[in-house]
Structure formats: structure tokens, C-alpha cells
LUMMIKE-842335 format. One line per 2 residues: number of its first residue (from 1); their letters; for each residue x, y, z of N, C-alpha, C. Coordinates in nm, 3 decimals, decimal comma, padded with zeros to 5 digits. Example, Ala and Ser with C-alpha at 12.3 -4.5 7.8 and 13.67 -1.06 7.14 Angstrom:
2
1 = AS = 01,319 -00,569 00,780 01,230 -00,450 00,780 01,320 -00,330 00,780  01,285 -00,225 00,708 01,367 -00,106 00,714 01,290 00,003 00,787
***
This chain:
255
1 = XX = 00,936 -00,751 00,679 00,914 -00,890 00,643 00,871 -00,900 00,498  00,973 -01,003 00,414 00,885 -01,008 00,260 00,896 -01,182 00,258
3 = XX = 00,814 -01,207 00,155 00,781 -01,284 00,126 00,648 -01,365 00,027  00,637 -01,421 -00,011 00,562 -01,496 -00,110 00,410 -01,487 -00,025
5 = XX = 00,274 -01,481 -00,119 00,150 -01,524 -00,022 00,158 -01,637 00,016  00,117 -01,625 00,114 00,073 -01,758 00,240 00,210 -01,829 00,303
7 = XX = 00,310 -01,725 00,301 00,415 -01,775 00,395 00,446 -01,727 00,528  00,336 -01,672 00,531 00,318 -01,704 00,692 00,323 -01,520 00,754
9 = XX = 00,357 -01,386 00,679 00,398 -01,295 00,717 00,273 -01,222 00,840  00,161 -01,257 00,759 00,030 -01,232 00,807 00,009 -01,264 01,009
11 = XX = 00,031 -01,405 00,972 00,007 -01,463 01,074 00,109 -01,395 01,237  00,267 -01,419 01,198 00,345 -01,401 01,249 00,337 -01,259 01,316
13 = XX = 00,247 -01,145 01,214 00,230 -01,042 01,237 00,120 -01,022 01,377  00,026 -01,122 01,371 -00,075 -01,114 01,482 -00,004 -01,185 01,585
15 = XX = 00,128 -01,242 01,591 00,212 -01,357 01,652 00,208 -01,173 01,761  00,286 -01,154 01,696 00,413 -01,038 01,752 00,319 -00,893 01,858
17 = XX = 00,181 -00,878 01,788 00,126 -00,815 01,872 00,051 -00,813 01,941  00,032 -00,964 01,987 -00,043 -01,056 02,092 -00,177 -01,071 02,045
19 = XX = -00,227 -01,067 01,894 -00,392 -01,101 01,869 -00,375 -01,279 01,849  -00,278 -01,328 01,823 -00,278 -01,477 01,835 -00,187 -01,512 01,879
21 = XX = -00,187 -01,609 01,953 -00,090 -01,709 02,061 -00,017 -01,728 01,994  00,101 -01,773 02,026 00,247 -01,810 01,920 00,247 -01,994 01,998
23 = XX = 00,241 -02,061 01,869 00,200 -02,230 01,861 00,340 -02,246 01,957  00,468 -02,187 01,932 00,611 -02,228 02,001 00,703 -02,111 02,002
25 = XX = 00,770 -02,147 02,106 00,813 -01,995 02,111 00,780 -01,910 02,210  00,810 -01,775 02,192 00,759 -01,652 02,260 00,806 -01,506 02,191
27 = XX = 00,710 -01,434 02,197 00,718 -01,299 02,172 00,747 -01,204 02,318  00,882 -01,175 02,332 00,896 -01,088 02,432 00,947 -00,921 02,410
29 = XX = 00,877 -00,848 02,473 00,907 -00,717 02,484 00,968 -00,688 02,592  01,072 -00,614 02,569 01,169 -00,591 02,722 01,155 -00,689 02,826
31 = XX = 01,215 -00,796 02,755 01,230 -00,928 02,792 01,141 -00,994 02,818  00,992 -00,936 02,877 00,887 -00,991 02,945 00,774 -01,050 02,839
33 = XX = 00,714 -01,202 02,854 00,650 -01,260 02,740 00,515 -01,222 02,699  00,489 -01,156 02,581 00,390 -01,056 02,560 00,269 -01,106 02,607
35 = XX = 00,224 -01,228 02,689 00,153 -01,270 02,729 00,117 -01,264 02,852  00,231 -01,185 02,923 00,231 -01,175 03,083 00,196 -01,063 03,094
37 = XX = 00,206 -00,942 02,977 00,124 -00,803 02,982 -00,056 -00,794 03,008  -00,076 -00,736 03,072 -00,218 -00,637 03,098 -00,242 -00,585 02,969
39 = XX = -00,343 -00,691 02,866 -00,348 -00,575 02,748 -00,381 -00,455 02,774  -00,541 -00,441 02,873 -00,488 -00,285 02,863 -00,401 -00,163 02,900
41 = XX = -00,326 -00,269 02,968 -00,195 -00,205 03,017 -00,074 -00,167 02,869  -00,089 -00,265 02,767 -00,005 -00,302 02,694 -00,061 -00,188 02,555
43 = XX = -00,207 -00,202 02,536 -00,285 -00,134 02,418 -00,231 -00,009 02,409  -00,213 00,072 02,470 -00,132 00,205 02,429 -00,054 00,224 02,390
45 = XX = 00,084 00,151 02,404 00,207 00,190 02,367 00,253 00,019 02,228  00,151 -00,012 02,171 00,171 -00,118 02,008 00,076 -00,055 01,943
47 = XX = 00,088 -00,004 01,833 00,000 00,046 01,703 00,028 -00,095 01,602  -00,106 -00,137 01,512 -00,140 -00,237 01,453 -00,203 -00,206 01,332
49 = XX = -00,112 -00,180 01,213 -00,225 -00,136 01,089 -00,243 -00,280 01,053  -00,361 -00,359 01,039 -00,365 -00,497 00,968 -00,356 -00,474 00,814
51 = XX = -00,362 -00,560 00,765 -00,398 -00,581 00,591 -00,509 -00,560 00,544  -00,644 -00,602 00,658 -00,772 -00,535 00,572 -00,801 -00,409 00,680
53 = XX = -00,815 -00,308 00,593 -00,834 -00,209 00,750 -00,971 -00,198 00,761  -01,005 -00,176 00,894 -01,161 -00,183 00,953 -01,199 -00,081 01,037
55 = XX = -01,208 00,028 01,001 -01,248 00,186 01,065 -01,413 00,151 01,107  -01,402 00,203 01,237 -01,526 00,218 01,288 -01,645 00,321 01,249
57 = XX = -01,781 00,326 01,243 -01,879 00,432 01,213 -01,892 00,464 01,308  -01,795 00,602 01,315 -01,766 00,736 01,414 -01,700 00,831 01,368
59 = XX = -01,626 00,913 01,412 -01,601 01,026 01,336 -01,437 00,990 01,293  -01,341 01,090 01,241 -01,252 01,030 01,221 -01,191 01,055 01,365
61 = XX = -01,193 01,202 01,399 -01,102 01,150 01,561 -01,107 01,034 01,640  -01,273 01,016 01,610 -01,281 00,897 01,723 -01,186 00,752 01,647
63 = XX = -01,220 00,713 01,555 -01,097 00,652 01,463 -00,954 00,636 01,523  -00,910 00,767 01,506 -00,764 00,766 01,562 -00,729 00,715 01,694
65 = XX = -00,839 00,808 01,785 -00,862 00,788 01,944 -00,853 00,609 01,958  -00,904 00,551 01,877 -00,918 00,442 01,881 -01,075 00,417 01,963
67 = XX = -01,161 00,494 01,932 -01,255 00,529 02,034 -01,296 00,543 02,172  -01,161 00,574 02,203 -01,098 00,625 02,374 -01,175 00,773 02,352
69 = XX = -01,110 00,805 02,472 -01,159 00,943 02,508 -01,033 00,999 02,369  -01,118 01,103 02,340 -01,038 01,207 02,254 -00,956 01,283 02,255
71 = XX = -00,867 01,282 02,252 -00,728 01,415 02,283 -00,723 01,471 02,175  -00,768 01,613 02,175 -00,739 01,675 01,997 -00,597 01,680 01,992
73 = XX = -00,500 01,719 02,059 -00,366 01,789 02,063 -00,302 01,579 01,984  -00,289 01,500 02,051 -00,275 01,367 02,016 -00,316 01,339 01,892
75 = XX = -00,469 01,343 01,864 -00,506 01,326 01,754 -00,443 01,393 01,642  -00,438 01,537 01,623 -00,353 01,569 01,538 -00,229 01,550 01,497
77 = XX = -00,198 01,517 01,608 -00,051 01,510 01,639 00,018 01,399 01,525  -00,083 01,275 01,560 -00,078 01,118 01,482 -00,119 01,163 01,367
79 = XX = -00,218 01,243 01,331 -00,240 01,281 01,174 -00,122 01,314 01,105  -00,057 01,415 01,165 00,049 01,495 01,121 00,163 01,361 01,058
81 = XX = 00,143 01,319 01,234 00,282 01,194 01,166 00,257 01,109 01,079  00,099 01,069 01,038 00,073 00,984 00,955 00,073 01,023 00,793
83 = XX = 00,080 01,175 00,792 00,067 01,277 00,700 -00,071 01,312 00,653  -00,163 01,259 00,723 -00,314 01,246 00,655 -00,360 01,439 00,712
85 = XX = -00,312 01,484 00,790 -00,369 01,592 00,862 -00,463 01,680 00,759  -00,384 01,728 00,636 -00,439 01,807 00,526 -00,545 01,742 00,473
87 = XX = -00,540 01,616 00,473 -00,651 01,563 00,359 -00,776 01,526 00,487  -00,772 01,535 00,621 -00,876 01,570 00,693 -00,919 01,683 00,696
89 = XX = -00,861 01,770 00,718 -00,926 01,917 00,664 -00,990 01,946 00,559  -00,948 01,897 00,421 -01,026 01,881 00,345 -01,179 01,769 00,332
91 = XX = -01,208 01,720 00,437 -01,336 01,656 00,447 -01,427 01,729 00,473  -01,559 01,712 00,488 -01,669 01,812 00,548 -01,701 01,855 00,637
93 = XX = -01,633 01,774 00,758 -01,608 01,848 00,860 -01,513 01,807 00,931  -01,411 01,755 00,879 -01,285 01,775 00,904 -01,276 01,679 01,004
95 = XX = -01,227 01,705 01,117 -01,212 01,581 01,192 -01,336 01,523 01,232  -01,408 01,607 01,258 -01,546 01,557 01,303 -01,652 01,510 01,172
97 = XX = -01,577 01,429 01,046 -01,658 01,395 00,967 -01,677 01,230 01,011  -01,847 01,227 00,999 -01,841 01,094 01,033 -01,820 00,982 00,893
99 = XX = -01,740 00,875 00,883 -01,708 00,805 00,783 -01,823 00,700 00,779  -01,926 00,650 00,844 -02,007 00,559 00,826 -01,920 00,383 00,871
101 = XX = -02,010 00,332 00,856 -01,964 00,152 00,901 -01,864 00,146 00,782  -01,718 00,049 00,855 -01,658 00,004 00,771 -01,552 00,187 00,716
103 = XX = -01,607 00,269 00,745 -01,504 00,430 00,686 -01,549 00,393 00,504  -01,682 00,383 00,452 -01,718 00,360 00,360 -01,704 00,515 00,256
105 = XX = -01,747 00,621 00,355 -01,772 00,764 00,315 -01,594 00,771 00,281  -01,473 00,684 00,263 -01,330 00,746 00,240 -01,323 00,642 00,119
107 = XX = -01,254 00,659 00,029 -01,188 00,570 -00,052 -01,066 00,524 00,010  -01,000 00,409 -00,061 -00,916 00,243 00,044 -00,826 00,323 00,094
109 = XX = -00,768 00,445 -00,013 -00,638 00,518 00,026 -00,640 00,597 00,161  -00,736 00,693 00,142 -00,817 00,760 00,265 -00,811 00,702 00,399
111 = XX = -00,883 00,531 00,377 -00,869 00,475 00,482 -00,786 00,427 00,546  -00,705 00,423 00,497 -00,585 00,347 00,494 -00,459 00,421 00,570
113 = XX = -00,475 00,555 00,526 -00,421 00,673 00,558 -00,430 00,711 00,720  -00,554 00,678 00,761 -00,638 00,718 00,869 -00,622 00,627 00,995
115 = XX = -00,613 00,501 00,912 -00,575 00,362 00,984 -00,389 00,373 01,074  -00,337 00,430 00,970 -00,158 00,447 01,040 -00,161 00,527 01,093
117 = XX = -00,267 00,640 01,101 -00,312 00,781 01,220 -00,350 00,713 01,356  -00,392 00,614 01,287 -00,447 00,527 01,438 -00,363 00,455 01,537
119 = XX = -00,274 00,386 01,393 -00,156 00,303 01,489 -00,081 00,348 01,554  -00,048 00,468 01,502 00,083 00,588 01,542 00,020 00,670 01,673
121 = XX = -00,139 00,667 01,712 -00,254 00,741 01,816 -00,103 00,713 01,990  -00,102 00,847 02,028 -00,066 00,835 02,153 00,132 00,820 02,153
123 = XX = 00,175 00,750 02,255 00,306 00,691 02,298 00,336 00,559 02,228  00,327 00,531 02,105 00,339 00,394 02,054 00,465 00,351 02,072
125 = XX = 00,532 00,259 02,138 00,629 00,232 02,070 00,664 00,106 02,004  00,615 00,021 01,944 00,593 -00,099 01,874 00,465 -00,061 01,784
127 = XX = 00,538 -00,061 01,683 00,442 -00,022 01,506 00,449 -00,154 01,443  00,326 -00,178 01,423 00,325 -00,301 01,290 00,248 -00,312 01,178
129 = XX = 00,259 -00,297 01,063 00,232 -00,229 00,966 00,214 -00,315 00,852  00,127 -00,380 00,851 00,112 -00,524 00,740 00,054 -00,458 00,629
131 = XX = 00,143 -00,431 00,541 00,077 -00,376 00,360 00,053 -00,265 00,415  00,154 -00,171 00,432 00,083 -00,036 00,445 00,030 00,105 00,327
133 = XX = 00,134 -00,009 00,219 00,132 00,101 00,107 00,030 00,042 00,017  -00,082 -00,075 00,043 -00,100 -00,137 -00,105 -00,216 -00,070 -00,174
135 = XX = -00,276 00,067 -00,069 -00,387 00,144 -00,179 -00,297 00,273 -00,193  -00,233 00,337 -00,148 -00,185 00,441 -00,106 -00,151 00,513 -00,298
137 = XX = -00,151 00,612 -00,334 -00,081 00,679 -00,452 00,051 00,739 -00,379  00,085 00,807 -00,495 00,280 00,809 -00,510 00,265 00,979 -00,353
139 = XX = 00,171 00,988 -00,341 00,133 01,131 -00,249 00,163 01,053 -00,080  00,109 00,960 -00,092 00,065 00,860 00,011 00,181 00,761 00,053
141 = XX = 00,299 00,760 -00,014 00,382 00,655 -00,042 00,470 00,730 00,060  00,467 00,857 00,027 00,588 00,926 00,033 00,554 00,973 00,231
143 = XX = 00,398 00,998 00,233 00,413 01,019 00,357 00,448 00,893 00,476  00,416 00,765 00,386 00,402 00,661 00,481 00,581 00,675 00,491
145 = XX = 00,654 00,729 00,399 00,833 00,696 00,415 00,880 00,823 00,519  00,838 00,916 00,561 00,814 01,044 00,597 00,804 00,966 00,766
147 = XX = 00,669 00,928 00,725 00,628 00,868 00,882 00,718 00,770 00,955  00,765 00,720 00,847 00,847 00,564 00,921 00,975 00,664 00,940
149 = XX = 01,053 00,689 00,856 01,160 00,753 00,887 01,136 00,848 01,105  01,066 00,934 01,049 01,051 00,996 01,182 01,019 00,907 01,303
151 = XX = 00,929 00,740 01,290 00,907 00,725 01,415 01,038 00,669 01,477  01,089 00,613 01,383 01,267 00,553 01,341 01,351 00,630 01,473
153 = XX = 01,346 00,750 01,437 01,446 00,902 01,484 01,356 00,884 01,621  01,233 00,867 01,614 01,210 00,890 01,753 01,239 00,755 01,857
155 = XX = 01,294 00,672 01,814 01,325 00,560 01,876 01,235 00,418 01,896  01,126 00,459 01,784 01,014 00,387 01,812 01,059 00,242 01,734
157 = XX = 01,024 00,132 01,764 01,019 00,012 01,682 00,961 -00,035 01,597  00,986 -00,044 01,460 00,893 -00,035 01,356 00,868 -00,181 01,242
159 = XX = 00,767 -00,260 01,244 00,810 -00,405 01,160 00,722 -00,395 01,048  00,721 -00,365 00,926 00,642 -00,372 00,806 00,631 -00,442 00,704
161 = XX = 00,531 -00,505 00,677 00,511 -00,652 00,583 00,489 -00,542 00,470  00,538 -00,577 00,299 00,531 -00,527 00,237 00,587 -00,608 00,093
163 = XX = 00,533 -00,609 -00,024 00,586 -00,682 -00,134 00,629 -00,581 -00,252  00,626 -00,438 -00,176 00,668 -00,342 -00,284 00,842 -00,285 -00,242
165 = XX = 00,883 -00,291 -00,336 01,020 -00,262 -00,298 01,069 -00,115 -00,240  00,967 -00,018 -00,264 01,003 00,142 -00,226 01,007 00,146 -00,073
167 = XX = 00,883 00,092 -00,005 00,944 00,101 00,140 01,054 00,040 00,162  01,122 -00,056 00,135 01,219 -00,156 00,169 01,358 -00,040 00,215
169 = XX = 01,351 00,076 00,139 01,471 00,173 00,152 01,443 00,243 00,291  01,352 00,220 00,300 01,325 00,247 00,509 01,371 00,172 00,605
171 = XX = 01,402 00,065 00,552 01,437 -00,004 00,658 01,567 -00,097 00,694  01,588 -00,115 00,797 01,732 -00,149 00,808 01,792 -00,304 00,791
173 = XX = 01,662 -00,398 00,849 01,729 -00,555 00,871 01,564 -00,605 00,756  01,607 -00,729 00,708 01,497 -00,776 00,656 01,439 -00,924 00,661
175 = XX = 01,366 -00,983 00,714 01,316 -01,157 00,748 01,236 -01,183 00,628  01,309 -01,279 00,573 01,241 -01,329 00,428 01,196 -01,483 00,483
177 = XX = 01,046 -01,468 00,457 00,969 -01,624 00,465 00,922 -01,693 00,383  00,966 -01,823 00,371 00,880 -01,902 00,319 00,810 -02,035 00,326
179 = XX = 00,715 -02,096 00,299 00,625 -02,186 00,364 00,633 -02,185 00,519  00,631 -02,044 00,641 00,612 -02,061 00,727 00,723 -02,102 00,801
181 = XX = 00,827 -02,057 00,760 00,985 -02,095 00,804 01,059 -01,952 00,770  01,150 -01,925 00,816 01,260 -01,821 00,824 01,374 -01,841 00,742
183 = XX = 01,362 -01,801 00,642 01,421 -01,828 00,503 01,590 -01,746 00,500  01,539 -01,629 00,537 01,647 -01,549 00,539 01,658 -01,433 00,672
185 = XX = 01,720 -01,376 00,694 01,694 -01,216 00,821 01,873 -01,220 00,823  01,858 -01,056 00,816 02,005 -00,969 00,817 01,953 -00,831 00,768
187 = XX = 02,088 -00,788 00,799 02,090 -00,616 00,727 02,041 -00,616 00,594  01,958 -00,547 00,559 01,857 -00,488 00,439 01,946 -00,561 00,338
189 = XX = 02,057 -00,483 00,248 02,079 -00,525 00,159 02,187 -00,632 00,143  02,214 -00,714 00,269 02,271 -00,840 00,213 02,140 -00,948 00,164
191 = XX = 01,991 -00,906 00,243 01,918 -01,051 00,266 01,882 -00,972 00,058  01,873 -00,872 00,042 01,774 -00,859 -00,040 01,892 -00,881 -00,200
193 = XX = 02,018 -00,859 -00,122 02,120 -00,891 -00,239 02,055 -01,061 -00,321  02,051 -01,150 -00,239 02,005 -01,253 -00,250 01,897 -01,275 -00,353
195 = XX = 01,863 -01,208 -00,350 01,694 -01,176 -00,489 01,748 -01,106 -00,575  01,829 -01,039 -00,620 01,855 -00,973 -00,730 01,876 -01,058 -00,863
197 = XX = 01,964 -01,211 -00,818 01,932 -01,262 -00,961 01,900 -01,412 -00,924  01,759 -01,456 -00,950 01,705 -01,564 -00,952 01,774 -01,643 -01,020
199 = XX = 01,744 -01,790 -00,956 01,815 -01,894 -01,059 01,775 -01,907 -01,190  01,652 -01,891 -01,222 01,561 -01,940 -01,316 01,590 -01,858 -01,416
201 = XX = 01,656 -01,681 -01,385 01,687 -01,624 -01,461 01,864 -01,685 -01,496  01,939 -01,727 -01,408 02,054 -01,769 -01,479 02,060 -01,907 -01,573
203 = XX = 01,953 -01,929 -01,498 01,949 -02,070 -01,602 01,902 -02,039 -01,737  01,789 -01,980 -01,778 01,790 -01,905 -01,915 01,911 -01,833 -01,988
205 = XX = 01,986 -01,775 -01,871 02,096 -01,749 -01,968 02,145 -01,837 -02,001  02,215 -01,950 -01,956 02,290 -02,058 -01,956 02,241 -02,126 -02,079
207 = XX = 02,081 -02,170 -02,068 02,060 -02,207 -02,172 02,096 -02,143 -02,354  02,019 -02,049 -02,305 02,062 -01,936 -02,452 02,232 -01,916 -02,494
209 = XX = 02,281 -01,946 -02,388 02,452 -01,945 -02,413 02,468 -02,081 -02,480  02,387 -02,207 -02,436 02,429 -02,348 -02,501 02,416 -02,357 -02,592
211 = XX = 02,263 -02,264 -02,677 02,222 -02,286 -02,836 02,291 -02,201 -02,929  02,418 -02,117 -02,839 02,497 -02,085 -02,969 02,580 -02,144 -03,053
213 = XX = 02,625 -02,138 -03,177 02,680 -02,205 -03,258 02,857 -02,190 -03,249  02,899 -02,275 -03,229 03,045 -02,277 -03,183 03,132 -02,310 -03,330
215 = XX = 03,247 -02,235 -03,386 03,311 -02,275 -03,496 03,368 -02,371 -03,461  03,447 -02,435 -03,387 03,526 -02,549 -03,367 03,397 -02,675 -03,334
217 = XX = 03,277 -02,667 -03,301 03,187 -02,748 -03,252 03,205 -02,916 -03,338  03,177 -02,983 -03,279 03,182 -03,150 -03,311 03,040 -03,109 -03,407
219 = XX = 02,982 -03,048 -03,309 02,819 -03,076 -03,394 02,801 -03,004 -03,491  02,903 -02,901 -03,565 02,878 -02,839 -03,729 02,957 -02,971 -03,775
221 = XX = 03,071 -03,042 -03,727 03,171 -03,122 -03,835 03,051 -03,281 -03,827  02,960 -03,266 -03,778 02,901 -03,418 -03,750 02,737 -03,406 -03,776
223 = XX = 02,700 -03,290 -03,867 02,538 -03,274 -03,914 02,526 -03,343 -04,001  02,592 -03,370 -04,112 02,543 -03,431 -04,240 02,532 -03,580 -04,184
225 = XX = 02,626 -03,646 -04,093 02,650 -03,778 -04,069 02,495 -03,805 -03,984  02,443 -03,714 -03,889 02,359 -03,706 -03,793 02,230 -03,670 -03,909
227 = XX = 02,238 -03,606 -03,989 02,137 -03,607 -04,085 02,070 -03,710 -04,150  02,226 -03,799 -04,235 02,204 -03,903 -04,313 02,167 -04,034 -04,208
229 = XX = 02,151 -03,979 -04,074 02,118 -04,122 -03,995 01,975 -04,113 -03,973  01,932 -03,952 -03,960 01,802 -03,975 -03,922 01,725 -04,022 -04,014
231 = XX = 01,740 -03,974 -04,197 01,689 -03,992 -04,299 01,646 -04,159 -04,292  01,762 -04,213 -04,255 01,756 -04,382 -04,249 01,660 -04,445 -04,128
233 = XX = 01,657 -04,346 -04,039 01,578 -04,382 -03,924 01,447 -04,391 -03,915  01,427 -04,289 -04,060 01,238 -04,253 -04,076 01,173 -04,188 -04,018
235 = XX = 01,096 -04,180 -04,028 00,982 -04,062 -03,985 00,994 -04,013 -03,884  00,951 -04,113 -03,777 00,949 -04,113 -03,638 01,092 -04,024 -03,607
237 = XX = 01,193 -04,115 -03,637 01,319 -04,037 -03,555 01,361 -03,898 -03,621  01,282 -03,875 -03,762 01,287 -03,699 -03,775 01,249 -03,611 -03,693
239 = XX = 01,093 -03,675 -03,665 01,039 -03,592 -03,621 01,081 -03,571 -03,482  01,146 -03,667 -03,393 01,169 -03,636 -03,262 01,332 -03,556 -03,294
241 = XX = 01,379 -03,572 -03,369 01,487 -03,486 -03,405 01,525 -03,292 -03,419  01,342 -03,301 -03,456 01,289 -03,142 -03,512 01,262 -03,102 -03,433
243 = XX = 01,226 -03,159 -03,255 01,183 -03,113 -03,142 01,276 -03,011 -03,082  01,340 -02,904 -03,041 01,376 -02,889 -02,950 01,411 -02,924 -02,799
245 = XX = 01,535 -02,965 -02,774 01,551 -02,977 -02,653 01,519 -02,878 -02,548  01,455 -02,939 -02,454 01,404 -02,773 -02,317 01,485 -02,776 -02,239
247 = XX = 01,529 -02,629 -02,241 01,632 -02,550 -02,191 01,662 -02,662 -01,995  01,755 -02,628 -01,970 01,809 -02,722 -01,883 01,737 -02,665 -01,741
249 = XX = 01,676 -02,494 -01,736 01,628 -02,456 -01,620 01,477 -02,506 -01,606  01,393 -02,532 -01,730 01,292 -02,615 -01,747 01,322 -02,757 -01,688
251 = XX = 01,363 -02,821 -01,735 01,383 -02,936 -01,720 01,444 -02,974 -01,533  01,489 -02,857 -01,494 01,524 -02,846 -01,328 01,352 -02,844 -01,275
253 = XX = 01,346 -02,752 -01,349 01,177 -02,701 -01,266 01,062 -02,845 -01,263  01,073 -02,892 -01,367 00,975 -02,984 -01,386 01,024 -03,113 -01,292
255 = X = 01,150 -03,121 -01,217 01,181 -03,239 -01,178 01,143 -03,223 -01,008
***
């Protein structure tokens, strides 16, 4: 899902994995309306990275576990796929380091990292992944493309809100929103063909093409006449003469 802030990607995102009611409509999973599920019937198999992530003060397994009972073999397992596994080992005590309220003891990346360990925790098969890359470095980028690719292969279902274009090569169909409406959705690169050249940028060209000087032009054979009128016109009509006209994509925008 891309789109502009506050068009709605956020919301739609808590739509889809039952933390808020859908106003119209329905969200169904294997046909059935995600509302007729047993969440805790349902909580195991949807992973949910939100936009602000919120790690509990516990250790990191318990984190992943989602603070269920602990499965080390699982837990790692989701590290691995999340790619974070190495950079838990490198903590102080590794899985069993406790991060404090909030996972304060990790920097955003860290947490963040730890957070898609979480979503990915167990049999997921519905991933939703709102901004997954927006602390992450180019180390971090690569595992989150690593991760998606593989849950992909494993048949898992994967929906990721994102305004950076590098994940976008992960994925296959794309829903472009705006003001809370469904703007666009299709295969990756027809919706995203669509953005490659803004109007605003053709209209600048257009303009810059109008202020060139044409040899055959009326308006080189008709300056002196257009000159000697303003001279007669006075001040006033010089000076609105010396103005520049604004380019025609301005003049769209402002209307």
C-alpha cells in the first residue's frame, strides 16, 4: 500500500487485522468475516508490525514469543527469518537480554528488527507490515527483502505500507490511496508506472517549451509596435508588462 500521509493506509491496516472494525464492508479470510474468528483462535497464524513499535519489558525471546510460553527452536527460527538472529547474539545476553519498558535498552533499528521477529513468531500466515523499513540501515533493508521474499516462497500472505521505493521490488500488486479512497490497485508496475511522470512535472516542461523564442514568431515581428504602445500607456502598463506571466502548471494549481 502507498500513499500520501493521512490517506488512510494506517487505518485500513488495523481494518485488515481485526484491531478496528471496518465502518463498511468486510475483511474476510478464507472467505470467513474476520470478525466471526476466535481471536485467540485467529492470534497465531496474523503477524502485525505497526508503525510505532511497542516491545514489552521482558527479555527479547519473550518479545518474539509474544509473551506466550517460549519455544526456543520457534523463536530462533523467526529471528533467523527476520534476519535479526546475529545481532541478538551480539547483546549481553543474547536472547535472554532484558530490553527494559518500551525495548529502550535497543536503538529504533534494533527494535524494529525484533518487532518483524515477532510478527513472523510461529505459523503466520497473514503478515502486515506498516513502515517496516523506516529506521532500518542499508544492513536491515536488505534483511527485511530477504525476509519478505522467503515468507512469499513459503506461501505466506504478505501486505506492506511503505513510502520508500526499495521494498516496492518485493512485491507483486500495489493499492495506491488517497483521501481514504482507492485511488489505484494492479500489478506492481502498471499502478506505479502511473507516478513516474507527474503532471506538475509536464507542465513545467510545457511551460519552459512556451518561453522559447520562435524565428517565424508574430511576437519578434510585433515588439517594437507592443513596445511603442506600452511607452504610451505609462507607467502602470510597463510595469505590468515587466511581470512575467506564471507558467500555465501554476496557474492550474492555484485554480
Amino acid at each position: 500500500m502507498i500513499g500520501a500521509s493521512g490517506a488512510g493506509k494506517s487505518s485500513l491496516a488495523r481494518a485488515l487485522v481485526g484491531v478496528w472494525p471496518a465502518a463498511g464492508g468486510a475483511v474476510r479470510l478464507d472467505t470467513a468475516n474476520i470478525n466471526d474468528w476466535d481471536p485467540l483462535a485467529l492470534g497465531p497464524y496474523v503477524g502485525y508490525l505497526p508503525q510505532d513499535v511497542e516491545l514489552f519489558d521482558a527479555s527479547v525471546a519473550e518479545n518474539i514469543a509474544r509473551l506466550g510460553a517460549v519455544d526456543p527452536e520457534a523463536v530462533v527460527c523467526a529471528a533467523k527469518l527476520a534476519g535479526v538472529h546475529e545481532m541478538i547474539l551480539r547483546l549481553p545476553d543474547g536472547y535472554d537480554t532484558q530490553i527494559g519498558t518500551g525495548g529502550h535498552a535497543l536503538s529504533g533499528g534494533q527494535r524494529q528488527r525484533v518487532a518483524l521477529a515477532r510478527a513472523v513468531y510461529g505459523d503466520v500466515r497473514l503478515v502486515l507490515l506498516d513502515e517496516p523499513n523506516a529506521f532500518l540501515d542499508a544492513e536491515g533493508e536488505a534483511a527485511l527483502a530477504e525476509a519478505i521474499a522467503r515468507l512469499k516462497a513459503e506461501g505466506r500472505t504478505i501486505v506492506v505500507i511503505t513510502h520508500r521505493p526499495q521494498i516496492l521490488a518485493s512485491v507483486d500488486r500495489v493499492l495506491a490511496l488517497a483521501h481514504g479512497q482507492v485511488k489505484n490497485f494492479g500489478p506492481r508496475d502498471e499502478v506505479l508506472a502511473a507516478y513516474t511522470r507527474p503532471a506538475v512535472v509536464a507542465g513545467r516542461q510545457q511551460a519552459a517549451q512556451s518561453k522559447r523564442p520562435q524565428a517565424d514568431s508574430p511576437a519578434t515581428t510585433s515588439a517594437p509596435a507592443d513596445a511603442a504602445a506600452d511607452r504610451d500607456a505609462g507607467p502602470a502598463a510597463a510595469a505590468k508588462a515587466a511581470v512575467p506571466a506564471e507558467p500555465r502548471f501554476i496557474q492550474r494549481s492555484r485554480r
